[in-house]
VORO-40484 format. One record per residue (C-alpha): x, y negated, z negated; residue number from 1. Coordinates in steps of 0.1 Angstrom, whole numbers, always signed. Layout:
% residues N
+-------+-------+-------+------+
:    xx :    yy :    zz : resi :
+-------+-------+-------+------+
:     X :     Y :     Z :  NUM :
...
+-------+-------+-------+------+
% end
This chain:
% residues 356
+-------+-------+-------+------+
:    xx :    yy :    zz : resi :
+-------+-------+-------+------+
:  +403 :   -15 :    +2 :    1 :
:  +405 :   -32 :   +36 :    2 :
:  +425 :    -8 :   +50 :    3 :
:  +396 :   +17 :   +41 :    4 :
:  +371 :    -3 :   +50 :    5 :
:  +388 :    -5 :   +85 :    6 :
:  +389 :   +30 :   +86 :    7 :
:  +358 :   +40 :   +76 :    8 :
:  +343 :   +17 :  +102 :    9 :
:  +369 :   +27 :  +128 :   10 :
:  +347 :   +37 :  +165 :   11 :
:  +355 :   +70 :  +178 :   12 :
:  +340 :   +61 :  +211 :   13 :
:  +373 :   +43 :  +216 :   14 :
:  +393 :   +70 :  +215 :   15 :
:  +379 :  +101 :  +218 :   16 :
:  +344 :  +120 :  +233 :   17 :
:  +338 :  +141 :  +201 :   18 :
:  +311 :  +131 :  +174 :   19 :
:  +306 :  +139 :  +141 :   20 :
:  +274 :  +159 :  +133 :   21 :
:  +259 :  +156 :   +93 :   22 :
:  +236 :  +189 :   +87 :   23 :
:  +211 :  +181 :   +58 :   24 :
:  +192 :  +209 :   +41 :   25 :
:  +173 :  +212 :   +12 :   26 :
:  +185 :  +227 :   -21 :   27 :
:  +171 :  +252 :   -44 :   28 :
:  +153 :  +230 :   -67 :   29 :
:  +131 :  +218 :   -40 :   30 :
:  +141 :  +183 :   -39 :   31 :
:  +178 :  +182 :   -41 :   32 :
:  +192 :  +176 :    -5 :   33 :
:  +226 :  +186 :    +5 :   34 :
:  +244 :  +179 :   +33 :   35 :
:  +283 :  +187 :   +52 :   36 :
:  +299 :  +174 :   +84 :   37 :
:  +308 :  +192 :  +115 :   38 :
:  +330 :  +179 :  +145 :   39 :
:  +307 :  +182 :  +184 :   40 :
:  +328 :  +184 :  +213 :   41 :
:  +304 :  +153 :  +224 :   42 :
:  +271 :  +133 :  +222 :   43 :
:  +238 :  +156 :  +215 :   44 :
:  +202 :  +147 :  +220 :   45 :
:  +187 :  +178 :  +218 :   46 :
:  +184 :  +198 :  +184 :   47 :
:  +180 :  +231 :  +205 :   48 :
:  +218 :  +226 :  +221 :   49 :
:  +233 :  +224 :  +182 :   50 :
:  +247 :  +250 :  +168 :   51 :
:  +239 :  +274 :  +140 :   52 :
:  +257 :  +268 :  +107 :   53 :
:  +255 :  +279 :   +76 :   54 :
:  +265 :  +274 :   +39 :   55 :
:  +269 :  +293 :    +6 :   56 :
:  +232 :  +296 :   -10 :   57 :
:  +250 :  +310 :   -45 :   58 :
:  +260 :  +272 :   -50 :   59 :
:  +225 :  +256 :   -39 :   60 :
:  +205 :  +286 :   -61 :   61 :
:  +191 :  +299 :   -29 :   62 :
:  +209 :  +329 :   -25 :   63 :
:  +232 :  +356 :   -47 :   64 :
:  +268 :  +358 :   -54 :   65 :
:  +272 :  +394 :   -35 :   66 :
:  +250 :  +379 :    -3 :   67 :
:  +253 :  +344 :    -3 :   68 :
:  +256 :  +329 :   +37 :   69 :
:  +223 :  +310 :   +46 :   70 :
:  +218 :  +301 :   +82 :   71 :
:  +206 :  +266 :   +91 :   72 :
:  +185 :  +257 :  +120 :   73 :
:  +190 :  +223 :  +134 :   74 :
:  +153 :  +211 :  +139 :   75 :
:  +155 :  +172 :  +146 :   76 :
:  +185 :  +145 :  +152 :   77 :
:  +185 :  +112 :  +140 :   78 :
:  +211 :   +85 :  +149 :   79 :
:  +240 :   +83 :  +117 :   80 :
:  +236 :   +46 :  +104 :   81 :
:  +268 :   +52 :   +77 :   82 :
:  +293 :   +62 :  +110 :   83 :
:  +277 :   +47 :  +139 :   84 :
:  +283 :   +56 :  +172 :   85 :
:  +269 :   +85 :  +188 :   86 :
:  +274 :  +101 :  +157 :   87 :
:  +243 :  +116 :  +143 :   88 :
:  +224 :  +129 :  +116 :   89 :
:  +204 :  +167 :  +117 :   90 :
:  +177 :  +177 :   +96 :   91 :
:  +182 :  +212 :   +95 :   92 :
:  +158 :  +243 :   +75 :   93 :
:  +174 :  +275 :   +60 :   94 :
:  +169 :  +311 :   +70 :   95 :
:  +187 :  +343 :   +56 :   96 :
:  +210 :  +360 :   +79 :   97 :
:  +183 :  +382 :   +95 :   98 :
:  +162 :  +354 :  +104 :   99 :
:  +135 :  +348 :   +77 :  100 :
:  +128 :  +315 :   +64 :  101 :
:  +142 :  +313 :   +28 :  102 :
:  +115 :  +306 :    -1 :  103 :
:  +123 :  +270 :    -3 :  104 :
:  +121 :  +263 :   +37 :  105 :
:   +88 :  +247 :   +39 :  106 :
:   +89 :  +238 :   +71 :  107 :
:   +87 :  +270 :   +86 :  108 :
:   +50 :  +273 :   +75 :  109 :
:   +47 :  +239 :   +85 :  110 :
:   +55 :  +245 :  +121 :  111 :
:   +32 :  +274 :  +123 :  112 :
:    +0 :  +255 :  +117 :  113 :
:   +13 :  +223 :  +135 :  114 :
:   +10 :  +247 :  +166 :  115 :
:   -18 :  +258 :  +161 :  116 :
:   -41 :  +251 :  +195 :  117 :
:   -69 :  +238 :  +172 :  118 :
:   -40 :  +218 :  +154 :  119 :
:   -21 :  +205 :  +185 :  120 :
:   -52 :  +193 :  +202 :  121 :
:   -66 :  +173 :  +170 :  122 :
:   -31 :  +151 :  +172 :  123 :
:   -29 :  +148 :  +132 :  124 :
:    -9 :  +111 :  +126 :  125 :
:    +5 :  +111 :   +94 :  126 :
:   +14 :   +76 :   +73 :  127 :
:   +34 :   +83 :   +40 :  128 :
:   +38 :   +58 :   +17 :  129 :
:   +67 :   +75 :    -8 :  130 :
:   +71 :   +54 :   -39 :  131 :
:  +105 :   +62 :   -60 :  132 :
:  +128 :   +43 :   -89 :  133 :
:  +160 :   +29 :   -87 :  134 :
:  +176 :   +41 :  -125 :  135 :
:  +210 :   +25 :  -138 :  136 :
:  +233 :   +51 :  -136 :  137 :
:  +250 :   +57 :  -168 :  138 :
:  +214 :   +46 :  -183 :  139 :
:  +187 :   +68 :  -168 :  140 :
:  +165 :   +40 :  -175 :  141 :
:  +148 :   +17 :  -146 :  142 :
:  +170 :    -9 :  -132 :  143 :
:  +165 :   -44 :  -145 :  144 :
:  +151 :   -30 :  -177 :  145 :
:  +174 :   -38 :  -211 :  146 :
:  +186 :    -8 :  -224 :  147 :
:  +170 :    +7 :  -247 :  148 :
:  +141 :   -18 :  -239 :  149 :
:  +116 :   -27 :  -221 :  150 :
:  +104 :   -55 :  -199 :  151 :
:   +73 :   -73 :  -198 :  152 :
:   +43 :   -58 :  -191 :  153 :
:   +29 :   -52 :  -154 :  154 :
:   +16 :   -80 :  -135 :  155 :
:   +42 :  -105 :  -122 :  156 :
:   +63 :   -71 :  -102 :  157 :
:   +46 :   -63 :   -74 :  158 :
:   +56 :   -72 :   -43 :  159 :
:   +75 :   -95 :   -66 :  160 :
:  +105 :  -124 :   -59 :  161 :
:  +126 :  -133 :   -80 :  162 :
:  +159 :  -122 :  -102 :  163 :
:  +131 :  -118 :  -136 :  164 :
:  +107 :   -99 :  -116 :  165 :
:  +127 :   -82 :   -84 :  166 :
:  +154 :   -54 :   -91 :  167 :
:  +168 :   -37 :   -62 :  168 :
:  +163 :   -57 :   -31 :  169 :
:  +198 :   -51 :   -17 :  170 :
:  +197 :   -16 :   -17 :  171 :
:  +156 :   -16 :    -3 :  172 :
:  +166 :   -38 :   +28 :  173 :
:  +196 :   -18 :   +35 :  174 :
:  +175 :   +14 :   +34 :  175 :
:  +150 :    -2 :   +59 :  176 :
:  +176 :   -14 :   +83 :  177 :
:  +189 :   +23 :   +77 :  178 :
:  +161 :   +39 :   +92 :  179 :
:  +150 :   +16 :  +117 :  180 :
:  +186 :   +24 :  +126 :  181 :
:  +183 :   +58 :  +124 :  182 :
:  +148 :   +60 :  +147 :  183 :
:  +125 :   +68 :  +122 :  184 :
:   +92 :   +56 :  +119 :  185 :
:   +93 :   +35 :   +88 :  186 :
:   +67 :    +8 :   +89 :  187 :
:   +72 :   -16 :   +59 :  188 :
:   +85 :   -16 :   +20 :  189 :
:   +75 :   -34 :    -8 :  190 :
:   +80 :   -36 :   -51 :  191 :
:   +53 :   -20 :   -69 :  192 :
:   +38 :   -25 :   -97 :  193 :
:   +65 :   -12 :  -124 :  194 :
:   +94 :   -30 :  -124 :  195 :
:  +121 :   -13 :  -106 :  196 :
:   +98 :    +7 :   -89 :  197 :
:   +96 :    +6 :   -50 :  198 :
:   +78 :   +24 :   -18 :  199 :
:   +84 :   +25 :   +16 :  200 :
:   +65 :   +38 :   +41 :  201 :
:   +70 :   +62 :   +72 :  202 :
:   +41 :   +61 :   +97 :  203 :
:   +19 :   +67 :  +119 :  204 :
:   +38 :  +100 :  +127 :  205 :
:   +26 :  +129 :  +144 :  206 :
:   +28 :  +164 :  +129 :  207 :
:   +59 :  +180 :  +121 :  208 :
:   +78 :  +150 :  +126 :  209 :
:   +59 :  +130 :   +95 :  210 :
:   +77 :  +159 :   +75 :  211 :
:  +115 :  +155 :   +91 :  212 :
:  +115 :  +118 :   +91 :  213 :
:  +101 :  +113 :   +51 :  214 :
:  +129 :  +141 :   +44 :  215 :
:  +154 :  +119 :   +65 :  216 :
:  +147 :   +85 :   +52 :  217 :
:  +148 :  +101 :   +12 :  218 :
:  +186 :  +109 :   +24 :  219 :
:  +191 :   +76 :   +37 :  220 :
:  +181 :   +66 :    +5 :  221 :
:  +197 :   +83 :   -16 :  222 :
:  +234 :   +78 :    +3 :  223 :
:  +228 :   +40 :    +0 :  224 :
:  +218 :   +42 :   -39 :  225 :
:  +253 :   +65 :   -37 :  226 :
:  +271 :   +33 :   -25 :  227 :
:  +255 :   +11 :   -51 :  228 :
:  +259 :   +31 :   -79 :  229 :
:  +225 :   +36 :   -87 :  230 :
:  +205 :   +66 :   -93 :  231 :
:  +170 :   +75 :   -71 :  232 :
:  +143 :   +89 :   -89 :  233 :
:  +114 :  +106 :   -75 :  234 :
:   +98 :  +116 :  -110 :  235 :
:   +62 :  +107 :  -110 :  236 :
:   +62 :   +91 :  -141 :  237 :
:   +97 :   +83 :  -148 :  238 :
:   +88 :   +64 :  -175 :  239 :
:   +60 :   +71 :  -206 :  240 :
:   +36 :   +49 :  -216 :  241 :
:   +15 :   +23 :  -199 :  242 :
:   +34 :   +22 :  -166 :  243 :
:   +25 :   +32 :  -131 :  244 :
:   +34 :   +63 :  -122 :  245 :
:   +48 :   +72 :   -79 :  246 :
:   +32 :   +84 :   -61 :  247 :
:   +34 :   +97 :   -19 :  248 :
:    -1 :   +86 :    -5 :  249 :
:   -10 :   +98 :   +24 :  250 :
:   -23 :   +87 :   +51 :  251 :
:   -41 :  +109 :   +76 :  252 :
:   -62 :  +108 :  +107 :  253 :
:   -68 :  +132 :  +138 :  254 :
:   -79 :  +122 :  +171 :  255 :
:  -116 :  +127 :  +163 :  256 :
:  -117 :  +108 :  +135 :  257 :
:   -98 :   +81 :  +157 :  258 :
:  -130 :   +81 :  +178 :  259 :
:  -162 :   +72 :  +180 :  260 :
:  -185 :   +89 :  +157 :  261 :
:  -149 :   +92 :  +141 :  262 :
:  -163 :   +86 :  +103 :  263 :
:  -187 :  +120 :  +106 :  264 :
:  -157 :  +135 :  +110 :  265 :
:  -138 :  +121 :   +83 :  266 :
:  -166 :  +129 :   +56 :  267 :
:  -162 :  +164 :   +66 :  268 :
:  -132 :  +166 :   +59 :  269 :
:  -130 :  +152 :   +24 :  270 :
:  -158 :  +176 :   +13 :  271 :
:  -134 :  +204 :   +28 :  272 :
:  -103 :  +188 :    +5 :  273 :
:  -132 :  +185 :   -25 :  274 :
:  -141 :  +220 :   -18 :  275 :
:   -98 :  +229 :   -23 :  276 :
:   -88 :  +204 :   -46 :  277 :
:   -72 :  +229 :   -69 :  278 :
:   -53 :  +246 :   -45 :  279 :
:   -41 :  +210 :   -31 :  280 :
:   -31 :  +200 :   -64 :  281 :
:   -10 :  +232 :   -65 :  282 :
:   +11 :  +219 :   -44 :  283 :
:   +12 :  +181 :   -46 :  284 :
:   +45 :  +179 :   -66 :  285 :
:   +58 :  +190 :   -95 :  286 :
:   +45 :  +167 :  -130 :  287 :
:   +16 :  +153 :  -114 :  288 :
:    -1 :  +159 :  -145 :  289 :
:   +18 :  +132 :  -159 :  290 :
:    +5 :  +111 :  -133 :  291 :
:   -25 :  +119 :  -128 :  292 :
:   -43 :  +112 :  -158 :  293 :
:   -72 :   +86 :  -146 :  294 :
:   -55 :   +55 :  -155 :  295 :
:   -29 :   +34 :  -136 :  296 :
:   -46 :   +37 :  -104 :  297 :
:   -49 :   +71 :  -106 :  298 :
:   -80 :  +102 :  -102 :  299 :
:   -80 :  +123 :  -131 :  300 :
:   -59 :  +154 :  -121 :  301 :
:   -87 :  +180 :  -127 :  302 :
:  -116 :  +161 :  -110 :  303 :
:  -122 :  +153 :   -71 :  304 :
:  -130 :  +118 :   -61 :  305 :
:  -135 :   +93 :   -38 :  306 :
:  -149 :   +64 :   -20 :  307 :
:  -147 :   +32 :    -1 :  308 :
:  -113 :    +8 :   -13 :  309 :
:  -116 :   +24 :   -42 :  310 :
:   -77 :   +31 :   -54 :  311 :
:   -86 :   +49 :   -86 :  312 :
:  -103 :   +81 :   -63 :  313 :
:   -84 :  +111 :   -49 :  314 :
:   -88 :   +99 :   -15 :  315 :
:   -97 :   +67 :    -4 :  316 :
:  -115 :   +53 :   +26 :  317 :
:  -107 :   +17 :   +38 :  318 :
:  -129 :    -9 :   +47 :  319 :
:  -119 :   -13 :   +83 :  320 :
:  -125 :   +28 :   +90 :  321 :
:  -158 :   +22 :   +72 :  322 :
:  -169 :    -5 :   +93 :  323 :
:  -155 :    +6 :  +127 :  324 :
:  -171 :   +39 :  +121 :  325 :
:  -136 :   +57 :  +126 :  326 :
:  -100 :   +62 :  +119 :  327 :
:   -81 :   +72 :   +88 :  328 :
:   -85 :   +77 :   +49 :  329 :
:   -55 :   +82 :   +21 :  330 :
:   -53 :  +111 :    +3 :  331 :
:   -38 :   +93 :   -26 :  332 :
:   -33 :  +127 :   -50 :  333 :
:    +4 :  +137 :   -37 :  334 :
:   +36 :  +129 :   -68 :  335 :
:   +66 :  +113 :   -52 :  336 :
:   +84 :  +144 :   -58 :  337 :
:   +59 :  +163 :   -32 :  338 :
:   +73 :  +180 :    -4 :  339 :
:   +60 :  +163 :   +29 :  340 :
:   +62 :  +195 :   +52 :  341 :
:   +43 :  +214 :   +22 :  342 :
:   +12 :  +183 :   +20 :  343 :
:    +7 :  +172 :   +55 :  344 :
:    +7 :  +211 :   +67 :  345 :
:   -19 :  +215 :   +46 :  346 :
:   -45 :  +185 :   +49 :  347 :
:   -47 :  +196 :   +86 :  348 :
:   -51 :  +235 :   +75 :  349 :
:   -76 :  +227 :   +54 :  350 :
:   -92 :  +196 :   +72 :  351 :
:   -88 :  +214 :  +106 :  352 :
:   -87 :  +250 :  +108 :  353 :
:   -98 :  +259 :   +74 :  354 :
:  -136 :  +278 :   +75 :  355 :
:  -155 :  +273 :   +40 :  356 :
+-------+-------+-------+------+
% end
């Protein structure tokens, strides 16, 4: 194993100019991510001077037996903390051969309204906080609980210390190190409120780039949880019962909210998102239902909510944007499973360009 260690951790700089590139896609399924390696004559900064590649879409489900090359775009590069180096990681999206975006490319939509002149100029900032499980592998059931058990009930977990209370730590603080590592914008972690049960958070970002860096940091995560032998769950209620669900709050502000007067702005906005609830909870993650229920910390799925500090609404503004008069408010309705490109695209369609 020392050998392989050594190997593994072996620095290419030392010998040799070429890097090794890691394309990550997303799978059929929506949430699965794939990824393969490819060899770079040298160091790249610049997603537009990657190559094209592509993979077979028969074995992701995107694409049939008879016709099944997809064509991925690299569309942002992040530095590789697993091989070091120059080497890099690319999050990529998938297009058929003749240049459409596949069904399960989300951010090609995304990019579109990101662009938009009204959308550009408001400067959206995005701050995700993606909540997730770590599950014992062999087990499926949450890490630290006894199989076939369960532990005591919430209260002494979040933001807990302690081996009775805190499952998972090693595998958390790598993942932040990870993606400070890897430049992405991730701004803390902590234990929630189910035992097992974690979030980090990635943020402020602007635009597009909230959507490639929660997609990133989910990879990061789940290579880590690969090394550990642990399983990453994204369910929104992984568990029945009186438990918290996860959740992917999100955190949202555009430049006029930011400033003065900012808060007019802001209520405008949540009556536009009242005014589209169903459609946003259309595509706020798969199960949400299961979430969503009115209880835990939760809106009820089929009603629109919200106010001041208040974590039990659909979106919630916080004290300090209520007394400064400006700044952000959490749209707290989004599953863990959601697909950021898909939910931060949106709240700026909706909040931004979007005519009732």
């Amino acid at each position: 194993m020392s050998l392989l260690n050594d190997l593994i951790n072996l620095k290419l700089s030392d010998t040799t100019e070429k890097i090794i590139a890691e394309y990550i896609w997303i799978g059929g399924s929506g949430m699965d991510m794939r990824s393969k390696a490819r060899t770079l004559m040298g160091p790249v900064s610049d997603p537009t001077k990657l190559p094209k590649w592509n993979y077979d879409g028969s074995s992701t489900d995107q694409a049939p037996g008879n016709d099944s090359e997809v064509i991925l775009y690299p569309q942002a590069i992040f530095r590789d903390p697993f091989r070091g180096g120059n080497n890099i990681l690319v999050m990529c999206d998938a297009y058929t051969p003749g240049g459409d975006p596949i069904p399960t490319n989300k951010r090609y939509n995304a990019a579109k309204i990101f662009s938009h002149p009204e959308v550009a100029g408001e400067e959206p900032w995005y701050g995700i906080e993606q909540e997730y499980t770590l599950l014992q592998k062999h087990a499926n059931w949450p890490l630290g609980w006894p199989l076939g058990g369960f532990p005591g009930p919430q209260g002494p977990y979040y933001c807990s210390v302690g081996a009775d209370k805190s499952f998972g730590r090693d595998i958390v603080d790598a993942h932040y190190k990870a993606c400070l590592y890897a430049g992405i914008d991730i701004s803390g972690i902590n234990a929630e409120v189910m035992p097992g049960q974690w979030e980090f958070q990635v943020g402020p970002t602007l635009g597009i780039s909230s959507g490639d860096q929660v997609w990133v940091a989910r990879y990061l995560l789940e290579r880590i949880a690969e090394i550990a032998g642990v399983v990453v769950s994204f369910d929104p209620k992984p568990v029945k019962g009186d438990w918290n669900g996860a959740g992917a709050h999100t955190n949202y502000s555009t430049k006029s909210m930011r400033q003065e007067g900012g808060i007019q702005v802001i209520n405008k906005a949540i009556d536009k998102l009242a005014k589209r609830h169903k459609e946003h909870i259309a595509a706020y993650g798969q199960g949400n239902e299961r979430r969503l229920t009115g209880r835990h910390e939760t809106a009820d799925i089929n009603t629109f909510s919200w106010g001041v500090a208040n974590r039990g609404a659909s979106v919630r503004v916080g004290r300090d944007t209520e007394k400064e008069g400006k700044g952000y408010f959490e749209d707290r309705r989004p599953a863990s499973n959601m697909d950021p490109y898909l939910v931060t695209s949106m709240i700026a369609d909706t909040t931004i360009l979007w005519k009732p």
